[in-house]
C-alpha positions in Angstrom: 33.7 -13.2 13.7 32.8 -9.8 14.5 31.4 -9.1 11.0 29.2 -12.0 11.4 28.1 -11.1 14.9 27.0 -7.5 13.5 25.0 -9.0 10.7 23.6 -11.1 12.9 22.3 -8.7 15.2 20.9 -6.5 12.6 18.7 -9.8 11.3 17.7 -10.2 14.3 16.3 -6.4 14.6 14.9 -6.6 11.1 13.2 -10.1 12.6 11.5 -8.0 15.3 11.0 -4.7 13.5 8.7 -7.0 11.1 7.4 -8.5 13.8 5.7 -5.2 15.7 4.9 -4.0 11.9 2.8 -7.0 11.8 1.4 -6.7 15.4 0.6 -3.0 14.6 -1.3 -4.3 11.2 -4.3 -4.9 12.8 -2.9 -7.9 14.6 -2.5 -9.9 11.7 0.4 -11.3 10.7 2.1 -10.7 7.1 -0.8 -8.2 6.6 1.6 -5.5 5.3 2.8 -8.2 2.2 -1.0 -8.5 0.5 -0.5 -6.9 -2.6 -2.4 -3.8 -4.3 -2.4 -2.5 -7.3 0.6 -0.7 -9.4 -1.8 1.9 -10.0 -1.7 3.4 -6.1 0.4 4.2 -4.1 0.4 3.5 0.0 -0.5 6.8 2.2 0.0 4.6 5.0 -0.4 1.2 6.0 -3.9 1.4 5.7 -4.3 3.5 2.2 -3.9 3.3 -1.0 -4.5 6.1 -3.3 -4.5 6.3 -7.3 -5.1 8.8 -9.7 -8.5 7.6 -10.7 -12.1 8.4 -9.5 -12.8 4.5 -8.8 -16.4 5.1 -8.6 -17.1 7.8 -11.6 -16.4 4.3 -13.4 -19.0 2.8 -16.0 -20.6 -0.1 -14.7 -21.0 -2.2 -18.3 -18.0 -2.4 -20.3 -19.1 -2.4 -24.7 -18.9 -6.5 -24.8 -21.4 -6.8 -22.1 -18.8 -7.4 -19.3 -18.6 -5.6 -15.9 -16.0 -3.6 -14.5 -15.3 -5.0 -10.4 -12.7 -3.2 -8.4 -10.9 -5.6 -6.0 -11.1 -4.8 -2.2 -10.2 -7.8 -0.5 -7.7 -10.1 -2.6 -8.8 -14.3 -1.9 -7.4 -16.1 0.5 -7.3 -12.7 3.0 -9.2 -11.7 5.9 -8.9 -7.6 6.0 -11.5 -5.9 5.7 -10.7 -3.2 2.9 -13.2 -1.2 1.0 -13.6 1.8 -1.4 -13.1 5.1 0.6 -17.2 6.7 0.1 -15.2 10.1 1.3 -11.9 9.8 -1.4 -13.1 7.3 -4.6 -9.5 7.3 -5.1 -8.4 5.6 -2.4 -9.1 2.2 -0.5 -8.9 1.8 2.7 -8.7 -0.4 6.1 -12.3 -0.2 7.6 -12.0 0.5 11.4 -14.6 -0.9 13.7 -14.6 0.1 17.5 -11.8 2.1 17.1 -9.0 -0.7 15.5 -8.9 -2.0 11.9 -11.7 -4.8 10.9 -10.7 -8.6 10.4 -13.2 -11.4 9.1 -12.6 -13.7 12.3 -13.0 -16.2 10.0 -11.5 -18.0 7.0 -10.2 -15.7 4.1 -12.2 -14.7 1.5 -13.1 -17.3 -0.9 -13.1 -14.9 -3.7 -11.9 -11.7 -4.7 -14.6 -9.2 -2.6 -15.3 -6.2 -4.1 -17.5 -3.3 -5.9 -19.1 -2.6 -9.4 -18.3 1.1 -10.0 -21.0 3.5 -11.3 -24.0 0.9 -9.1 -25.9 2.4 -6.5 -29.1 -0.2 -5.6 -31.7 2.0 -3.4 -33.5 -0.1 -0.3 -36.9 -0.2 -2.1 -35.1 -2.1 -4.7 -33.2 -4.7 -2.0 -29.7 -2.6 -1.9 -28.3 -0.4 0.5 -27.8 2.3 -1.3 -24.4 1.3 -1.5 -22.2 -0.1 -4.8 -23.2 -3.8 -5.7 -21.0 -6.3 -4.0 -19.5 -9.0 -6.4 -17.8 -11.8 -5.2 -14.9 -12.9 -8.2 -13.7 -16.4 -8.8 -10.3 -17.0 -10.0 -6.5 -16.5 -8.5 -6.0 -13.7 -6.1 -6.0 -10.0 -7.4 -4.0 -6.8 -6.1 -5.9 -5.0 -3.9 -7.5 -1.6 -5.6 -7.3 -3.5 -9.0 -9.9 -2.9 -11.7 -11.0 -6.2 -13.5 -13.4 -7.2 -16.2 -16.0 -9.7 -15.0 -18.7 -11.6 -16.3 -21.3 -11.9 -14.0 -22.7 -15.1 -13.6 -25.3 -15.1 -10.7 -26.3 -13.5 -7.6 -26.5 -15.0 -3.8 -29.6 -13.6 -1.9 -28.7 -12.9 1.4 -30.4 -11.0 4.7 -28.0 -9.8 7.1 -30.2 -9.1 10.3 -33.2 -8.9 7.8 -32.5 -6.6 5.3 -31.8 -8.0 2.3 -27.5 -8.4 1.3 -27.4 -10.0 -1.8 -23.6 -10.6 -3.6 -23.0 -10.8 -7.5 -21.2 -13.9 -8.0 -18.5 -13.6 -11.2 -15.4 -14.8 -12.8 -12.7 -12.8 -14.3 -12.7 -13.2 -18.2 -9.5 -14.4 -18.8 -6.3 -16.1 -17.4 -8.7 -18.1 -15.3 -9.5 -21.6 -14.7 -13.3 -20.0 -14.4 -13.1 -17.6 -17.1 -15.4 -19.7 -19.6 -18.1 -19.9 -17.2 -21.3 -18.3 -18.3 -23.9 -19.9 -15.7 -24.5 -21.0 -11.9 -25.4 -24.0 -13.9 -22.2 -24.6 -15.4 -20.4 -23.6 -12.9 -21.7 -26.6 -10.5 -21.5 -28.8 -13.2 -18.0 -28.4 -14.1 -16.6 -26.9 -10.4 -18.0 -28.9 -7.4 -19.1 -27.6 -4.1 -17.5 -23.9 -5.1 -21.0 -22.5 -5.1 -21.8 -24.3 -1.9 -18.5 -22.9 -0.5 -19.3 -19.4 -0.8 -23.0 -19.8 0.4 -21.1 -21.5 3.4 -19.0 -19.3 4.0 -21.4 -16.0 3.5 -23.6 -17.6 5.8 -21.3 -18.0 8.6 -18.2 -15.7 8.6 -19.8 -13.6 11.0 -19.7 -16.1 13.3 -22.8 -18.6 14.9 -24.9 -15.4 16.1 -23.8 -13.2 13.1 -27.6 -12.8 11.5 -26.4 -13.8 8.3 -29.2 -16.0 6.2 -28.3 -17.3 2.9 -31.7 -17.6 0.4 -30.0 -19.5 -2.4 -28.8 -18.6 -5.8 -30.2 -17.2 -8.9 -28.7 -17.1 -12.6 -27.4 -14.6 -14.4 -30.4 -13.2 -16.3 -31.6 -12.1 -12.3 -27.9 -11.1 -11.4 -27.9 -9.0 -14.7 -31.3 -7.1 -13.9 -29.9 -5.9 -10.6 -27.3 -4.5 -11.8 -28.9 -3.0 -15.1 -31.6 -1.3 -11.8 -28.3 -0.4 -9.9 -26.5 1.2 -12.8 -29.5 3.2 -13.7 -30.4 4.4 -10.5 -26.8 5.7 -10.2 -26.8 7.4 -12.9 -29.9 9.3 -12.0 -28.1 10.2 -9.0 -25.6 12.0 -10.5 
């Protein structure tokens, strides 16, 4: 009995030791189980860090596909992003001091960043790597996938223009055949209207989010073929 009374106790502690991790994870609960890729390692429990300069990444892999490095696996609500300071490392955004949450539903995609993309404000970017949303099963965090790009959702966030690639990943997907908005409506209901949804309003009923509609692939493909160059001239 007093074997059993020990163990117990020490569940319990574990209980409530994974408990105040959790708390401590930016308030969200199981935050610390979200997966990232085998190829980093954590700092802490808001870092990962690989070997790799994410960024110095080509854009275009040789079969026409696009490299997208996963920041924000679906389904989750942390807001994790490339480090701009360390391109080997992804981090926990912080925003007033404390690490940023969507307030909202999780992703509906894998969110995330086409390496070697820099898209200047005269051209409608930020200056910033092209944001891609990816269709298909959650991915680690800090993973690096090939995509096919398949469209682009014009957005202004207060005004200035925030437009996301939409893709799939290429294989081992339910979506990896899709080559068009087009098809993708025809053969996936309402998952284009789910992410215009949800870009539109994540941020909350005062957010300034405006969503413009879609446009195919050729348009998607000329951003980034503008971005891509424009980084390179950078360099």
């Amino acid at each position: 009995m007093q074997k059993i009374l020990t163990l117990t106790a020490a569940s319990c502690l574990a209980i409530l030791s994974n408990t105040a991790s959790a708390d401590a994870l930016g308030g969200l609960a199981f935050a610390e189980t979200t997966p990232h890729t085998v190829a980093m390692t954590p700092k802490d429990n808001f870092t990962v860090v690989g070997a790799e300069d994410l960024m110095s990444l080509k854009a275009f892999n040789k079969d026409g596909t696009v490299r997208a490095i996963v920041e924000i696996p679906t389904g989750t609500s942390a807001k994790w992003e490339v480090s701009k300071e360390d391109p080997k490392a992804v981090y926990w955004e912080y925003k007033k001091g404390k690490p940023r949450v969507v307030n909202y539903l999780g992703y509906p995609g894998n969110y995330g960043a086409i390496p070697g993309t820099a898209l200047p404000k005269e051209l409608g970017g930020d200056g910033d790597p092209l944001d891609v949303i990816v269709l298909g099963q959650a991915v680690p965090r800090g993973e690096v996938v090939d995509v096919r790009v398949i469209g682009v959702l014009k957005m202004l966030d207060d005004g200035e223009q925030d437009d996301k690639l939409i893709a799939v990943l290429t294989k081992d997907s339910p979506f990896a055949h899709v080559d068009s908005m087009a098809q993708l409506d025809e053969e996936f209901p309402a998952v284009s209207q789910i992410i215009d949804l949800w870009f539109a309003h994540y941020k909350g009923p005062d957010g300034g989010m405006e969503g413009l509609g879609f446009e195919d692939a050729k348009s998607a493909r000329n951003v980034l073929e503008a971005a891509a160059a424009n980084f390179e001239a950078l360099r």
